[in-house]
Residue, then its C-alpha position, 0 to 999 in steps of 0.5 A: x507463492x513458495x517464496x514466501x518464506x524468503x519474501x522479508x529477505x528479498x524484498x530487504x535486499x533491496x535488489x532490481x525490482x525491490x531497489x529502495x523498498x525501504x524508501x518506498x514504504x517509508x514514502x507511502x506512510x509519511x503521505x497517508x498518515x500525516x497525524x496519529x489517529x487514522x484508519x489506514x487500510x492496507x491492501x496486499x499487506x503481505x507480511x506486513x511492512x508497510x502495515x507496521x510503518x503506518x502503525x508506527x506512525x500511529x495509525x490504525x491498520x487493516x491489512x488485507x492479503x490473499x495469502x494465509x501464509x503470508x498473514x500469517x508471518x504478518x500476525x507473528x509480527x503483531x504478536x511481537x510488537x504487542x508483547x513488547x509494548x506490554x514489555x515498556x509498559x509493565x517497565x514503568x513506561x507511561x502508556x500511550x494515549x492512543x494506542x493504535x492497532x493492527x489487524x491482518x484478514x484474509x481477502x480472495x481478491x483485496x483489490x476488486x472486492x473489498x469487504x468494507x462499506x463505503x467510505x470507511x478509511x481515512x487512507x488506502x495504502x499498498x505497495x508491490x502488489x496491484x501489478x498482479x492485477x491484469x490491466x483491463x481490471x486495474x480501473x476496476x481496483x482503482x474504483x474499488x479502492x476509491x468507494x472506500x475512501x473517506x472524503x478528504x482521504x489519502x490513496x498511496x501507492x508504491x509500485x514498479x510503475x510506467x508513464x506507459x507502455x511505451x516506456x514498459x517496453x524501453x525498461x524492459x530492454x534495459x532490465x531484463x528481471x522485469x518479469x513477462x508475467x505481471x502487469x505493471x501499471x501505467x502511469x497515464x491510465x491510471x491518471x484518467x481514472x482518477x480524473x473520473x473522482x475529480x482526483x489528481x494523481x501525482x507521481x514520484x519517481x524512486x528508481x528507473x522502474x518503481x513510483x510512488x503514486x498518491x492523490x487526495x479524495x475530494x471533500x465535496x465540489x472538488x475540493x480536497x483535504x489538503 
């Protein structure tokens, strides 16, 4: 990737297919991390926005990337926010009760293989990273993703997503950025997916080309947490 060292400004100038990032990741956390507490895994953290929005938010976050260097300005990141907690604390700031943590590894392949046993977190959070999964493997990515879901538990994600190939094909005419070499998901595949765990997908759309996509696993019998 050797646009890694300008991803932060890419993505915060909020340009054709990073139109309303910031709203987007802001989505994704306040719907997976509805309490302080939790245990969120992040896949395709990158450098780590969308791990330190559920951090603020007092969740506990494993972010898993492909990239070192991109982990590497996610660690950098850590490394700040740590020194300046320790900064309020040593300032007299009463320190909190649940102090949530962060950790960024290395994953060859985050969607498809990810190394952690069943039912492990609470939510599974990602954003602008599932289009460079090709579509005969996205039902995979979803199952994986699923596997490790903790009954009860939230899968988010923000995405330039479709209804379906159709509608890929009618962006594509009118936003000629989108690039030829991703494979953006379609909504409705990813519906039927779902469907398999008993799960509804539900769908929010922020600009002509980018989703938020979320649904709940169930508790037992169907149900779900909410």
């Amino acid at each position: 990737m050797p646009w890694v060292d300008e991803y932060d400004h890419i993505v915060e100038s909020e340009l054709d297919i990073f139109s309303r990032y910031n709203d987007t990741l802001q989505a994704v956390s306040e719907i997976a991390c509805l309490s302080p507490g939790l245990t969120v895994l992040d896949i395709g953290a990158g450098t780590g926005n969308l791990s330190f929005r559920c951090l603020a938010r007092g969740a506990s976050v494993v972010g898993l990337d492909p990239s070192e260097k991109m982990l590497a300005k996610a660690r950098a990141k850590a490394k700040i926010a740590h020194l300046k907690r320790k900064e309020r604390e040593d300032a007299g700031s009463e320190p909190e009760a649940y102090q949530p943590t962060v950790e960024f590894r290395l994953s060859e392949n985050p969607f498809l293989e990810i190394p952690h046993p069943d039912s492990t977190f609470d939510a599974v959070v990602s954003t602008y990273a599932f289009h460079h999964i090709p579509h005969p493997q996205q039902p995979e990515g979803i199952c994986e993703m699923v596997r490790v879901l903790r009954p009860g538990g939230v899968w988010a994600m923000g995405e330039v997503s479709f209804k379906d190939a159709a509608a890929e094909l009618e962006a594509k005419r009118a936003c000629p950025w989108l690039d030829e070499d991703e494979y953006y998901p379609h909504i409705d595949s990813l519906r039927s997916v779902f469907n398999q765990f008993n799960m509804v997908l539900q769908a929010r759309q922020f600009t002509p080309v980018s989703w938020v996509l979320w649904a709940l696993k169930p508790i037992d019998n169907g149900k779900t947490g909410a």
